[in-house]
Backbone as CSV, one residue per row, in Angstrom:
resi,resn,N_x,N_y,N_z,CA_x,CA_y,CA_z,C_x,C_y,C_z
1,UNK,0.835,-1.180,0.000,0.000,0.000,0.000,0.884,1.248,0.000
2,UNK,0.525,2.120,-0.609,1.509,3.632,-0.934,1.673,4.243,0.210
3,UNK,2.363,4.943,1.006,2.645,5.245,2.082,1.478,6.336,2.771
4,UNK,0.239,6.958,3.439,-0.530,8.048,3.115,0.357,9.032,4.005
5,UNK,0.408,10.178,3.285,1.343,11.251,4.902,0.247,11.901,5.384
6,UNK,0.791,12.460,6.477,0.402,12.694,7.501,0.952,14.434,7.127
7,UNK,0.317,15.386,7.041,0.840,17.359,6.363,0.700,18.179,7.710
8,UNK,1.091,18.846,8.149,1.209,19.814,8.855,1.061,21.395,8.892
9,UNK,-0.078,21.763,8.846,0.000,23.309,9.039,-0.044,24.302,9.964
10,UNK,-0.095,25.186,10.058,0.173,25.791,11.433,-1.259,25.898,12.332
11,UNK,-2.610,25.447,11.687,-3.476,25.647,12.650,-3.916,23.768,12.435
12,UNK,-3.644,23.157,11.412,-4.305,22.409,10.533,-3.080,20.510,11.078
13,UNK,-3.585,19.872,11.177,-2.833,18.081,10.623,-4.195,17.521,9.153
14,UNK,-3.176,17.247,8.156,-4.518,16.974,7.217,-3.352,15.192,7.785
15,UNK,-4.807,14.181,7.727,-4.018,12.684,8.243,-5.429,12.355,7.685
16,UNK,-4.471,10.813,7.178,-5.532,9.962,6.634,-6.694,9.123,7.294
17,UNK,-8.131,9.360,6.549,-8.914,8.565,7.042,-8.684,7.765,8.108
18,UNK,-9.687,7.618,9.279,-10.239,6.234,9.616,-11.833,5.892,10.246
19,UNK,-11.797,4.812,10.089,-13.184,4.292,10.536,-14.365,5.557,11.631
20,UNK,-13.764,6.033,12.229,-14.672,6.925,13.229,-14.668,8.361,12.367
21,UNK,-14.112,8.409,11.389,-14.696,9.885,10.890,-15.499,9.644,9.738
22,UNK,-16.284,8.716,9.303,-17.191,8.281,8.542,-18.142,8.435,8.770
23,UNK,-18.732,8.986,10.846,-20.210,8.794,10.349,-20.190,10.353,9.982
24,UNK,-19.473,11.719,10.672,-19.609,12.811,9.957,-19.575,12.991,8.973
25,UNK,-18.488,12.625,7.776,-18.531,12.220,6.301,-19.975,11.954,5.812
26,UNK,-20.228,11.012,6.116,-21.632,10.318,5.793,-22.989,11.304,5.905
27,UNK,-22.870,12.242,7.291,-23.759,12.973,7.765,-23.835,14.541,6.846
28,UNK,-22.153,14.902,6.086,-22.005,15.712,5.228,-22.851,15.814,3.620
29,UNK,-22.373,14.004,3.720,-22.889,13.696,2.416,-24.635,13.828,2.309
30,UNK,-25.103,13.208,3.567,-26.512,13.087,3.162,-27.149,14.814,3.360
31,UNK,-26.489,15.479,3.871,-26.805,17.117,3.933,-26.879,17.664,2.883
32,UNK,-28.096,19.134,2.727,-27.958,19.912,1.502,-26.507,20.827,1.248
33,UNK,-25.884,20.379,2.271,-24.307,20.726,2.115,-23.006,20.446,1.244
34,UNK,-23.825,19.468,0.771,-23.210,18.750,-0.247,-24.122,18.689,-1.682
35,UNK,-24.948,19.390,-1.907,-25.321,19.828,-3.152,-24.416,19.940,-4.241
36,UNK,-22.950,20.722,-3.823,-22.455,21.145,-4.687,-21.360,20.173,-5.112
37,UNK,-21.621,18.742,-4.952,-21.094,17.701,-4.780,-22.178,16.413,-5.204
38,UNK,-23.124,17.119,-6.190,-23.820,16.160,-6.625,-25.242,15.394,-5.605
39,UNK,-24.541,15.933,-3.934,-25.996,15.636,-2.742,-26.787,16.554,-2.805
40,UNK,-27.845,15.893,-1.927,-27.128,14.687,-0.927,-27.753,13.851,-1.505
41,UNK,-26.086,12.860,-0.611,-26.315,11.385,-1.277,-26.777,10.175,-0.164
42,UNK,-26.937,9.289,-0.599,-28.009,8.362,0.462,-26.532,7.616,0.990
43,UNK,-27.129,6.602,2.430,-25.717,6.170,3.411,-24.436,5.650,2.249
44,UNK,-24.805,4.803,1.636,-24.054,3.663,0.497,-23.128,4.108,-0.104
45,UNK,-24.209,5.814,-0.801,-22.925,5.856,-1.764,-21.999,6.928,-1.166
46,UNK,-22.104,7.271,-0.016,-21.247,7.970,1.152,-20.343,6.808,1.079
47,UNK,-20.535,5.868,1.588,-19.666,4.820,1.934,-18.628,4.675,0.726
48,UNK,-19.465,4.535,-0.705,-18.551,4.559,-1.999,-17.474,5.354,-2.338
49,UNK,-18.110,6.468,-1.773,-16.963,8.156,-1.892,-16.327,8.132,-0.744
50,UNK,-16.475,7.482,0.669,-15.190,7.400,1.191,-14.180,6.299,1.123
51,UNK,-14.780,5.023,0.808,-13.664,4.092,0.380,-12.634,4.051,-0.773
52,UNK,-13.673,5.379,-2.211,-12.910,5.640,-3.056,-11.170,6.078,-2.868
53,UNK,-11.773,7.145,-1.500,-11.018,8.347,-1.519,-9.591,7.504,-0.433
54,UNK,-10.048,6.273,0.034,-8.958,5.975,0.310,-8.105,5.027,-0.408
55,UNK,-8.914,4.228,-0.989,-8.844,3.383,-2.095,-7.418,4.170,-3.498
56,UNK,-8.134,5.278,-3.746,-6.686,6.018,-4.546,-5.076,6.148,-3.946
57,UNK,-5.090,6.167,-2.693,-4.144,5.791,-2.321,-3.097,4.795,-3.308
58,UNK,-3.914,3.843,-2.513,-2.930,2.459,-3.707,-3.149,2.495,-5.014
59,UNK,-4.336,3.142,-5.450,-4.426,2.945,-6.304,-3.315,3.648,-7.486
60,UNK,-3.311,5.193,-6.869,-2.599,6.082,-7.805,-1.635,6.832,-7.105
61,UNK,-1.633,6.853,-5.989,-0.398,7.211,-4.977,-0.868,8.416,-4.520
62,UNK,-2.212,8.823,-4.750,-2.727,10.010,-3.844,-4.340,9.901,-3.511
63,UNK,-4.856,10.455,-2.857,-6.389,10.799,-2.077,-6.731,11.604,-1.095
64,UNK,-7.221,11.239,-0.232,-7.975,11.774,0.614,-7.575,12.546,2.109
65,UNK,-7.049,13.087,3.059,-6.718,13.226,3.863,-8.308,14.347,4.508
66,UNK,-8.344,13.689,5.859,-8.906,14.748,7.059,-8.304,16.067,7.256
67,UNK,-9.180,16.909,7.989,-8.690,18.201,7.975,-9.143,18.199,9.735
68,UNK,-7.402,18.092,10.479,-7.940,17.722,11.914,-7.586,19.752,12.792
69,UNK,-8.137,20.077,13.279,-7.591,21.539,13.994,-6.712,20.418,14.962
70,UNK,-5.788,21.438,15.223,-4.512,21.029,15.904,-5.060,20.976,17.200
71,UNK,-5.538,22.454,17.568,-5.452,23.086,18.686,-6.665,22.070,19.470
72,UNK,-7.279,21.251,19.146,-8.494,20.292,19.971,-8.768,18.956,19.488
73,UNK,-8.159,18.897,17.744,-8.309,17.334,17.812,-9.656,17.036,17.063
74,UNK,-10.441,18.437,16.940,-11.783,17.675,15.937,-11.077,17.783,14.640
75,UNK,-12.488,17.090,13.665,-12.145,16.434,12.360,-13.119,17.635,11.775
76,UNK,-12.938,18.453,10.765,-13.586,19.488,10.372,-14.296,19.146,9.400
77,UNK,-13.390,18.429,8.354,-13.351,18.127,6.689,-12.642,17.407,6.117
78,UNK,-13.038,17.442,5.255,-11.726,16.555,4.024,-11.171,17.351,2.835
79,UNK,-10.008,17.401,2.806,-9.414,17.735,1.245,-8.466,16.560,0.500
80,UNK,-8.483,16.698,-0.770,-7.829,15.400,-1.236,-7.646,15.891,-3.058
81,UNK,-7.071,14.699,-3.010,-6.339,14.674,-4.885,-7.256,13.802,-5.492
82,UNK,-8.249,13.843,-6.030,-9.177,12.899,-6.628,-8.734,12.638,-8.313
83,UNK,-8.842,11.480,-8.790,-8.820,10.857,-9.800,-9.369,9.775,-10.149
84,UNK,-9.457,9.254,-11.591,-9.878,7.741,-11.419,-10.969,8.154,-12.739
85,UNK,-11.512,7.248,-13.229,-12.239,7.103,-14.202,-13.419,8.699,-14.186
86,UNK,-13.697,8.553,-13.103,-14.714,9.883,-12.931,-14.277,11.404,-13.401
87,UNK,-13.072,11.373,-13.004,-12.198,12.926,-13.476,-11.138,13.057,-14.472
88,UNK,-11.552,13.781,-15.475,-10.630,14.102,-16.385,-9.112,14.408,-16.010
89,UNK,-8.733,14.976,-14.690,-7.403,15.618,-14.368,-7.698,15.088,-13.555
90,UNK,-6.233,15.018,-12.688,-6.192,15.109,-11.020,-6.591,16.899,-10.279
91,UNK,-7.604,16.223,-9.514,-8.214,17.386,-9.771,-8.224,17.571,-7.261
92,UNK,-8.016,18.257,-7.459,-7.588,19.383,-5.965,-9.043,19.733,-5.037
93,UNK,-9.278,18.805,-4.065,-11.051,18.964,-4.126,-10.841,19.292,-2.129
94,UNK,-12.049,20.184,-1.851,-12.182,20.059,0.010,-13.572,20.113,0.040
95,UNK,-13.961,19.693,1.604,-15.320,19.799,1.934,-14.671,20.481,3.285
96,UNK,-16.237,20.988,3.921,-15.692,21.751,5.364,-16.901,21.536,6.085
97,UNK,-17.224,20.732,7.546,-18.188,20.614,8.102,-18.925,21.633,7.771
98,UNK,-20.192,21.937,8.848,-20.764,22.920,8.936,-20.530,23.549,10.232
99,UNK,-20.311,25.030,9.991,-19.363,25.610,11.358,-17.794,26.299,11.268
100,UNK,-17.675,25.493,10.133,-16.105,25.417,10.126,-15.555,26.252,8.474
101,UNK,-16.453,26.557,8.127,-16.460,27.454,6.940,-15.846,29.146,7.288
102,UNK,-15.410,29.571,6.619,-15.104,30.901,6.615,-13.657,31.347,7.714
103,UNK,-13.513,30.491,7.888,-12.110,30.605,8.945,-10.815,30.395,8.360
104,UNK,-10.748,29.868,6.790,-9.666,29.873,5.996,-8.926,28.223,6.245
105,UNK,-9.533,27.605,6.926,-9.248,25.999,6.904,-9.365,25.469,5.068
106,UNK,-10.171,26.042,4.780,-9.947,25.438,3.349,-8.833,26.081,2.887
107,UNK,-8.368,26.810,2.589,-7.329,27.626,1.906,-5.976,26.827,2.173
108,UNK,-6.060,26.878,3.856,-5.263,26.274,4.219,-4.321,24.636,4.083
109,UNK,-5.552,24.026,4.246,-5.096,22.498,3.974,-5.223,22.329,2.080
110,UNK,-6.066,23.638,0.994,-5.967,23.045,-0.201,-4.297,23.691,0.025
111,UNK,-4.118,24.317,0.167,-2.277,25.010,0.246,-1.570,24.014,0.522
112,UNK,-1.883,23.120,1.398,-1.159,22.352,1.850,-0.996,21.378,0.735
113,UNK,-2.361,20.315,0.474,-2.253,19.345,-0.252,-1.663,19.850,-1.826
114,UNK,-1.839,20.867,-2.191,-1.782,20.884,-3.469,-0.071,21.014,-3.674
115,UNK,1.073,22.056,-2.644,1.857,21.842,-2.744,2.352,20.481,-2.497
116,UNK,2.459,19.617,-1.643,2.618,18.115,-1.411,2.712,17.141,-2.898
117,UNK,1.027,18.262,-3.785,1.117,16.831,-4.946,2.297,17.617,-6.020
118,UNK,2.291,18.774,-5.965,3.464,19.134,-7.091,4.957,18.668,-6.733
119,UNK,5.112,18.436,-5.532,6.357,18.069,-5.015,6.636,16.378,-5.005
120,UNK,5.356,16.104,-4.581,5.240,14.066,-4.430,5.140,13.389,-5.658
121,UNK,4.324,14.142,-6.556,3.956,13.627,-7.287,4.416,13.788,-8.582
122,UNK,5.349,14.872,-8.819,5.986,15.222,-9.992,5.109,15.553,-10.990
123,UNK,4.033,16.556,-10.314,3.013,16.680,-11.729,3.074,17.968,-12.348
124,UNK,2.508,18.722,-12.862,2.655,20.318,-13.258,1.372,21.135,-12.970
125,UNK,0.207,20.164,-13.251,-0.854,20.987,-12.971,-1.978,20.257,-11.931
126,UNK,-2.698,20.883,-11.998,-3.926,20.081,-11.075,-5.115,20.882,-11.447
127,UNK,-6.235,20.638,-11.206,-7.450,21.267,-11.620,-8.663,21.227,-9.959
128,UNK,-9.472,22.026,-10.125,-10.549,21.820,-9.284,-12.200,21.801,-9.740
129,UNK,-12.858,21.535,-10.159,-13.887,21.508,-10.737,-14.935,21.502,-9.829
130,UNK,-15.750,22.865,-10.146,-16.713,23.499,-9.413,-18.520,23.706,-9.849
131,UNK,-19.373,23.469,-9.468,-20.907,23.562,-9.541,-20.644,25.119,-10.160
132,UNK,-21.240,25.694,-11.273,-21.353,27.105,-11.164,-21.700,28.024,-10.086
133,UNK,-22.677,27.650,-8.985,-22.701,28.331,-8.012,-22.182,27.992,-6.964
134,UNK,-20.981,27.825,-6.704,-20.168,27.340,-5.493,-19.013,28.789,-5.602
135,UNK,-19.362,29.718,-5.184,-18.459,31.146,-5.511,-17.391,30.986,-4.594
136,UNK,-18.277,30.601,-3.318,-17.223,30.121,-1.905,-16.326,29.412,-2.237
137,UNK,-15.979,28.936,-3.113,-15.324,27.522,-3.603,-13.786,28.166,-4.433
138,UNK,-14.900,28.490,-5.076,-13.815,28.945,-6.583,-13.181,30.536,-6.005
139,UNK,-13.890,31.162,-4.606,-12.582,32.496,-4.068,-11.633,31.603,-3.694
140,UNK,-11.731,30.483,-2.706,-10.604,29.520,-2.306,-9.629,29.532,-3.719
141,UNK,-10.281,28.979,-4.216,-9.275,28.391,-5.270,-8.272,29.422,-6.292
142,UNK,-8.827,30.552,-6.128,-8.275,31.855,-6.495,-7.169,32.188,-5.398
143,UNK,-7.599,32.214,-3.961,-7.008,32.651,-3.031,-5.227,31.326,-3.435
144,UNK,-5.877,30.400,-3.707,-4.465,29.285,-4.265,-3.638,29.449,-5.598
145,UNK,-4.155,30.262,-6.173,-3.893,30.553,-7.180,-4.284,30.360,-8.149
146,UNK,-4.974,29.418,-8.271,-5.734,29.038,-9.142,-6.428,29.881,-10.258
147,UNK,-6.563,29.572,-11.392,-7.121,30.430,-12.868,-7.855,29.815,-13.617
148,UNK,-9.234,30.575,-14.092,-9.824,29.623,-14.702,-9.808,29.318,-16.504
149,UNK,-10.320,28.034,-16.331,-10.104,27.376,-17.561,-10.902,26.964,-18.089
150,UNK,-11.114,27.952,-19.084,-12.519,27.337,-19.943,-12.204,26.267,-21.144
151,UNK,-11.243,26.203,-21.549,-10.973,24.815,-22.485,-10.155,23.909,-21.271
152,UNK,-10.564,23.537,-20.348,-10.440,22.829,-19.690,-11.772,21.413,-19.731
153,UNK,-11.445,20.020,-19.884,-12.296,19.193,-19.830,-13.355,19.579,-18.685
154,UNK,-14.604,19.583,-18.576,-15.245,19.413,-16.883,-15.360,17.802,-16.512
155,UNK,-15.595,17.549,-14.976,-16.160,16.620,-14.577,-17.284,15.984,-14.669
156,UNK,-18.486,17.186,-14.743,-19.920,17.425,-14.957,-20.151,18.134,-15.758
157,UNK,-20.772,18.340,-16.996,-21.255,19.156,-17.690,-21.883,20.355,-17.118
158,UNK,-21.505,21.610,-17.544,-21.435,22.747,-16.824,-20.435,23.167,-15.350
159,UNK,-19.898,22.513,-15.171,-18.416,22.553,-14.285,-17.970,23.967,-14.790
160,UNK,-17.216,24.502,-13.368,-16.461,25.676,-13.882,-14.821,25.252,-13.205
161,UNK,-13.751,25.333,-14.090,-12.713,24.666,-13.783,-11.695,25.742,-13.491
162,UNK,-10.724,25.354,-12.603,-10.161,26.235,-12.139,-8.451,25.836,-12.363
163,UNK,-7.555,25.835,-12.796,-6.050,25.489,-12.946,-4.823,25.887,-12.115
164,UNK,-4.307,24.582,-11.472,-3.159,25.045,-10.580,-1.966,24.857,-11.725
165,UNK,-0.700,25.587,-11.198,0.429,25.343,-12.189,1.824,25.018,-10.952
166,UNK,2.548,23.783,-11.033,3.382,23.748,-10.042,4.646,25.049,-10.282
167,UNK,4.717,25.541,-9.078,5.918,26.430,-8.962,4.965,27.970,-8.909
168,UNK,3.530,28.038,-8.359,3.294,29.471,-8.211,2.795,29.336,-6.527
């Protein structure tokens, strides 16, 4: 199995999955919180999208990591490197409980993971692919640098795609 790391930020540990942060996952998924993610989705295929996300691991040498606050030890969210038959690119993706929005935890751990995959992974670009109305989403992804790309493949038809470039 590919090694998963364990990232470090100064408010943030993004660490891989396990069994006890599934039922929040699950509780994300079946929420209108996850609209912009195709939910909500029923228990199962929660279960599908988190075994995926660890499953890439071995599969392709990247996925999923938790988004733990340092300072207490809860589990906020997830950010991760998604790929696999479903996504055109390796594509740079987060979720953020509810609560835990607007405090820059996303910014943070996508900062994190995304440098990790240009460095681990020897790649050049990465993509994020966004619901048209996910604005919250796509300032993050600006705030990363990110630029958008309209001859960029989408995930979903009508996707708005956003482009990382390693070395900015």
């Amino acid at each position: 199995m590919s090694a998963i790391p364990t990232l470090h930020t100064e408010r943030l540990v993004l660490r891989p999955p396990v069994m006890a942060d599934y039922p929040a996952y699950a509780a994300f998924m079946a929420s209108d919180r996850s609209r912009m993610m195709g939910g909500p989705h029923v228990r199962w295929a929660a279960w599908g999208m988190f075994s995926s996300d660890v499953a890439m691991w071995e599969l392709y040498g990247h996925g999923a990591l938790m988004i733990e606050l340092r300072a207490s030890g809860d589990c906020v969210g997830q950010v991760g490197i998604n790929h696999g038959p479903m996504f055109p690119e390796k594509e740079l993706g987060w979720m953020l409980y509810a609560g835990h929005e607007g405090q820059g935890f996303a910014t943070e751990a996508g900062g994190a993971l995304k440098d990790w995959a240009f460095e681990a992974l020897g790649i050049d670009t990465l993509v994020s692919y966004f619901d048209p109305e996910n604005y919250k989403s796509m300032a993050v992804s600006a705030r990363l640098g990110g630029v958008r790309d309209n001859s960029a493949v989408p995930q979903d038809e009508g996707d708005v795609v956003y482009r990382y470039f390693a070395g900015q």
